[in-house]
Steps between C-alpha positions, in 0.01 A plus 500: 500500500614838414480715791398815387295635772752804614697490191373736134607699237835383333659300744222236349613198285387617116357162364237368476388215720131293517503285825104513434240503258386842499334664700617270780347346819616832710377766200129249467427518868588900509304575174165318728579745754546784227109400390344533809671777656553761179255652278423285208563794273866494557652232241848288471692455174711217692392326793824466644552656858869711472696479805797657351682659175740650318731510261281336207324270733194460725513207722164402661366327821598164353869556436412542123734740312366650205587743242364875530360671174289695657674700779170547642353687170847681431545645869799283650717605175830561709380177666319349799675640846774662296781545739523868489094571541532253786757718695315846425188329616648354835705819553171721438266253727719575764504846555098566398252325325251773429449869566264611185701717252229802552493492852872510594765444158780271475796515273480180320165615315633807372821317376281273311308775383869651397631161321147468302549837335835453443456097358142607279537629134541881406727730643216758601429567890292245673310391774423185693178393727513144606229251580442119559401336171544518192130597480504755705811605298238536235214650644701773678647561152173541368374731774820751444456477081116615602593840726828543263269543223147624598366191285260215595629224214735234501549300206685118542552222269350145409689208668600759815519390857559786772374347807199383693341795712234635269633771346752264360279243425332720275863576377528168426400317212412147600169384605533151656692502803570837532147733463216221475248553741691816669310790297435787508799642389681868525366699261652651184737249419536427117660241306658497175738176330816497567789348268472112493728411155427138490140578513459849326806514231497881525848681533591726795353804340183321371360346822641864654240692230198252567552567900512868470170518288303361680659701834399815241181369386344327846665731768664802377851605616355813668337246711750255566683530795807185459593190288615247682656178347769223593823505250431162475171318615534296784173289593392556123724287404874708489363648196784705330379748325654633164754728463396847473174414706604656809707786391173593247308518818740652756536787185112514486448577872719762519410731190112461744634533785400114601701374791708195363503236768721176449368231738843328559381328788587134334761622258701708683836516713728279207239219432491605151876544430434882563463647836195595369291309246437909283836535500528258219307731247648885705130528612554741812174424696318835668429259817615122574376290734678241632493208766595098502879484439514877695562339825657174487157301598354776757194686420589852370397728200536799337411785289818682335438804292520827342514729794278756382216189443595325842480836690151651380362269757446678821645423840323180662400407173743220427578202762367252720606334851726229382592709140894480545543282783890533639502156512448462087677807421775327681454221279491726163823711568686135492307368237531839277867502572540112405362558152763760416816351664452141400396649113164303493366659177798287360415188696150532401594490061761236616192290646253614152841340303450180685122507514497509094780283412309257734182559332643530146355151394124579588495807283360230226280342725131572368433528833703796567345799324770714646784517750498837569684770805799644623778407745353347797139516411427252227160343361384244291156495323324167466285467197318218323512404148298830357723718692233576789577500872505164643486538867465120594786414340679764660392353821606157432877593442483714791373197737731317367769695559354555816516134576846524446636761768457819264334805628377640225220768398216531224402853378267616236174671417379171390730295744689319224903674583691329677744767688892443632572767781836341621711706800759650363698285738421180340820329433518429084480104565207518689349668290567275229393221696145671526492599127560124412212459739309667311621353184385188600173619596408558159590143353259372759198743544 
């Protein structure tokens, strides 16, 4: 037996071991507790229980070691208990846990705030607010775009997920699990398509025009107060768009004076191979919200902006209780500093090298309609012989790999992409060990 018990991060073995089927005895008899003690609503991917993890492992309750590509929906991306997030934590838990950043300050927010502006795109002056999630990232985003601008309207984009409190659900674009049932939603929130190449075969520009039509057609500019999109679609399915897409829009906004928001909470800090997933196409967001990968696996977000935007919002406007904890802005000073010393933007196109070559033999799989992404953040969609989504196949590779010791994800407006979030940790043969995984998966399914 591997004892694991006061032992995580790297100092675990990185290989896979399956002393069980999966789940195992231990992870069964704490997923019958799970039912009767927490709200239905709340699903598993995996019913394994984690005791520990690290590196590019989870090990569970049964001593089973399997292979993270998930990172807990691209949030441990420096990797689980990192050694340097560990010590700020400790050293922070220490000497307070909690004061409330509005009732008496601490340094480590503002040096977060400092790092943010400094880290996010444009050279401009900037300010920070931070939060919990990345949906309250989002809304308080949304809220600032709205006093910034006078203007009721927000426009998003098919296949977008920003979160679960209402105004984000009617942000998002996906009915069934996110919005069924949960209605009504915020009003004056308008959708327009966003660019999708495998499915609309319009260029940059193209899908660009079509969006901004209908903005001038249906809303009005006068009336629109932000655009917000993701660089890349996460939950849709890590949709890249096509070049020119983003900059087209970015350039839009501004000759209305529409604030540009770049929801980065799933692309951002080097998961893309850029810091930041708009850097790729010199798209200099008005306001970015960010969260996951900000903290090293604490619960912290933020809004980073154009100062003039991120100050029209009068004092007590912006915060919230736990917005900014010192315990997670501990956490974020190490983890910020980690992806600039250790280069991770590198790591992370080193890792989309690996992923591809790995992968290169399913790009003629009819299957496959596309393998699609950048660095860290790579998705395949699953189609069946006309080219349509084919979500239960998708689901039989992924229990299969599944059944195998492989963490893995599924994405997708019509649940048919199978997604690859590795840590950027992940040594390379693990990872190839997973990829063959998933190799095999698709021989079998």
């Amino acid at each position: 037996m591997i004892n694991t018990a006061r032992r995580g991060g790297p100092s675990l073995p990185q290989r896979r071991v399956l002393r069980t089927e999966l789940p195992g005895p231990r992870s069964r008899e704490l997923l019958q507790r799970k039912t009767a003690a927490v709200a239905a609503g709340v699903g598993i991917t995996l019913p394994v229980f984690v005791q520990a993890a690290g590196g590019g492992v989870v090990v569970d309750v049964d001593d089973n070691v399997l292979i993270d590509l998930g990172s807990g929906i691209a949030v441990t991306t420096i990797g689980n208990s990192a050694p340097a997030v560990v010590a700020a934590v400790t050293d922070q838990i220490v000497r307070f846990s909690h004061t409330c950043f509005m009732i008496t300050p601490y340094s480590g927010y503002v040096e977060v705030a400092e790092e943010l502006n400094r880290l996010t795109p444009g050279d401009h002056a900037k300010a920070t607010a931070l939060f919990n999630s990345g949906a309250e990232a989002v809304e308080n985003a949304i809220k600032i775009a709205r006093r910034h601008t006078g203007r009721p309207a927000v426009v998003a984009f098919d296949h977008a997920y920003h979160g679960r409190t209402n105004l984000t659900m009617a942000l998002t674009a996906k009915v069934q699990p996110y919005k069924d049932g949960f209605g009504p939603f915020a009003p004056e929130i308008y959708r327009v398509p966003a660019s999708y190449p495998l499915r609309d075969g319009l260029s940059g520009e193209q899908a660009a025009e079509r969006a901004i039509g209908m903005i001038e057609k249906q809303i009005g500019a006068d009336h629109l107060a932000a655009m917000i999109i993701e660089p890349i679609q996460g939950e849709g399915g890590f949709v890249v768009p096509a070049p020119g897409f983003l900059s087209a829009l970015a350039g839009w906004a501004g000759d209305h004076g529409v604030v540009f928001i770049a929801d980065e909470i799933q692309t951002g800090f080097a998961r893309t191979g850029d810091l930041f997933a708009c850097e790729h196409e010199g798209v200099v967001p008005d306001l970015i919200t960010t969260a996951k990968g900000i903290a090293g696996g604490l619960p912290l977000s933020a809004v980073t902006g154009r100062a003039e935007i991120m100050n029209s919002v009068h004092v007590g406007g912006l915060g919230g209780t736990y917005g900014g904890s010192p315990v997670a802005c501990a956490a974020a000073l190490a983890a910020l500093r980690t992806y600039v010393d250790q280069e991770l933007t590198r790591r992370a196109r080193e890792l989309e090298s690996i992923i591809l070559a790995e992968l290169s033999g399913l790009r003629d799989d009819p299957r496959v309609g596309e393998i699609r992404g950048r660095g860290a953040m790579i998705g395949l969609e699953i189609v069946d012989p006309d080219g349509r989504p084919d979500p239960e196949l998708t689901g039989r590779i992924v229990a299969a790999v599944h059944a195998q010791g492989v963490i893995l994800l599924t994405c997708g407006s019509f649940g048919n992409v199978i997604r690859l979030l590795p840590p950027l940790t992940i040594p390379d043969d693990l990872l190839r060990e997973a990829l063959g995984v998933l190799r095999g998966a698709f021989r079998t399914a």
